[in-house]
N, C-alpha and C positions, 0 to 999 in steps of 0.2 A: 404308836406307843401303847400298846395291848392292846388294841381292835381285837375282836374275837373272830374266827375265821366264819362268818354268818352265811349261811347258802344264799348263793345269787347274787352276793354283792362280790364282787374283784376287783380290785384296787391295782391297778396294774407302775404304779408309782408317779404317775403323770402329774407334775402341778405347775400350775400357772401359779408363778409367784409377783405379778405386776409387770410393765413394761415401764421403763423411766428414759421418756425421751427426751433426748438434748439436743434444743434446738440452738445453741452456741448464747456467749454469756450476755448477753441484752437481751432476752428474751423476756425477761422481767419487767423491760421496757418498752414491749410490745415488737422487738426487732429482731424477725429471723433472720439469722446470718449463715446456721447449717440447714441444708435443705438438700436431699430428705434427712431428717432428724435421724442422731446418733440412735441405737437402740440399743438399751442392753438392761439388764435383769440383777438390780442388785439387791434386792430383799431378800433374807433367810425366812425360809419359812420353819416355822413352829408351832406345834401341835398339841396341845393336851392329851396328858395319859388320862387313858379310860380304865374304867371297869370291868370286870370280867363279860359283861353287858356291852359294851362300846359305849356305856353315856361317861361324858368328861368326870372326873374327879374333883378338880378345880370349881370352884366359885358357887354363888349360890343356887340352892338344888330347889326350884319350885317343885310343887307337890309331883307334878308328871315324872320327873326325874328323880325323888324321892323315895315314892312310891312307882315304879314305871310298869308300863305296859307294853314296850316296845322298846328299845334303842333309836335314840334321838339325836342327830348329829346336827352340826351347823355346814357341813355341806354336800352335797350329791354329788354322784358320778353321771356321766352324762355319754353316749354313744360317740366315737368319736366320727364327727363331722357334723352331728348337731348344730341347729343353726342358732340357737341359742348362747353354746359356746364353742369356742376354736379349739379349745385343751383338753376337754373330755372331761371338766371337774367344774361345777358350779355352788357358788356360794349359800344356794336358797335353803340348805337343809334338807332332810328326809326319815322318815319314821319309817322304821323296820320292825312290822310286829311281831310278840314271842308268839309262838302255836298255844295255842291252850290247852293240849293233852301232852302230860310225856309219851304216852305212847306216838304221839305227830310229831314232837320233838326229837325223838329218834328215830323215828321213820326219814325225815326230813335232813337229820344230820346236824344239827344245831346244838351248839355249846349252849346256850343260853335257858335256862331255868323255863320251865311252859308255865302259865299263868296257873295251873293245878297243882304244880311244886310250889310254886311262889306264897300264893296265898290258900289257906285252909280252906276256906268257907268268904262268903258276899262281904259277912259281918268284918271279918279281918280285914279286908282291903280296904273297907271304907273307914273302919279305927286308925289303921296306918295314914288315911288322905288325911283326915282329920287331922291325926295332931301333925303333920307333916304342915298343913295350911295353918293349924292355931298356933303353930311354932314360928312360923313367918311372921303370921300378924303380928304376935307378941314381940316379935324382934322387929317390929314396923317396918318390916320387907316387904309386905302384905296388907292392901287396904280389907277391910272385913269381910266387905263385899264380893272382895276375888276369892277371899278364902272361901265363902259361903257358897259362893260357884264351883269352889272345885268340890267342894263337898258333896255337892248335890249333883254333881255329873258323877261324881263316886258313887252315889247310890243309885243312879238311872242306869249305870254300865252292868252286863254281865260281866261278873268278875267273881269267880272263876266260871 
């Protein structure tokens, strides 16, 4: 739902959407009566549209997503036969960082903004963390103290 076409990541449509096995109707009761269990796949899966970035659109944007540095997904692609997973697609998330030069962002091929188009200068990026975190807090999405940490890994980060 607008993923942006990001170098290196291919998404080849594969998703493991659940297995629901039925093992006949006692089951409930501790009594298998199907053996091997019926298989079959009845959840739809549903996605959030992203941003011209791939971060979701939907729901709330802590400061990494507010102000971002990469495109932050909730789930990875995986080689298929990983022994991790059978499907080729795992739940754990994965951070895809922007280049920090347009000139490496065109080199590279990459829709996404490089962290020298994004923000002007250190100062700017760390004004954006900030009220991005005191916006949270204030809407007590955010205890202080997490804002205060994102703030001050804001100012430890080269950025730009």
């Amino acid at each position: 739902m607008g993923f942006p076409n990001i170098p290196g990541v291919v998404y080849d449509g594969v998703l493991h959407t659940g297995d629901l096995l039925d093992f006949g109707p006692q089951f409930d009761d501790g009594i298998l009566t199907i053996l091997p269990p019926e298989v079959s796949t009845p959840y739809k899966v549903y996605v959030p549209k992203t941003d011209s970035d791939g971060n979701d659109i939907a729901g709330i944007h802590t400061p990494d997503v507010a102000v971002p540095l990469a495109t932050y997904t909730g789930w990875a692609l995986r080689a298929e036969g990983d022994p991790l997973t059978a499907d080729g697609c795992d739940a754990s998330g994965q951070r895809l960082p922007f280049e920090a030069t347009k000139t490496a962002r065109l080199a590279a091929g990459d829709p996404r903004l490089s962290l020298q188009e994004r923000y002007k200068d250190h100062a700017t990026y760390v004004g954006l963390v900030t009220d991005a975190a005191r916006r949270l807090q204030g809407e007590r999405l955010l205890l202080r103290q997490d804002a205060d940490a994102y703030i001050a890994a804001a100012e430890a980060a080269a950025v730009p």
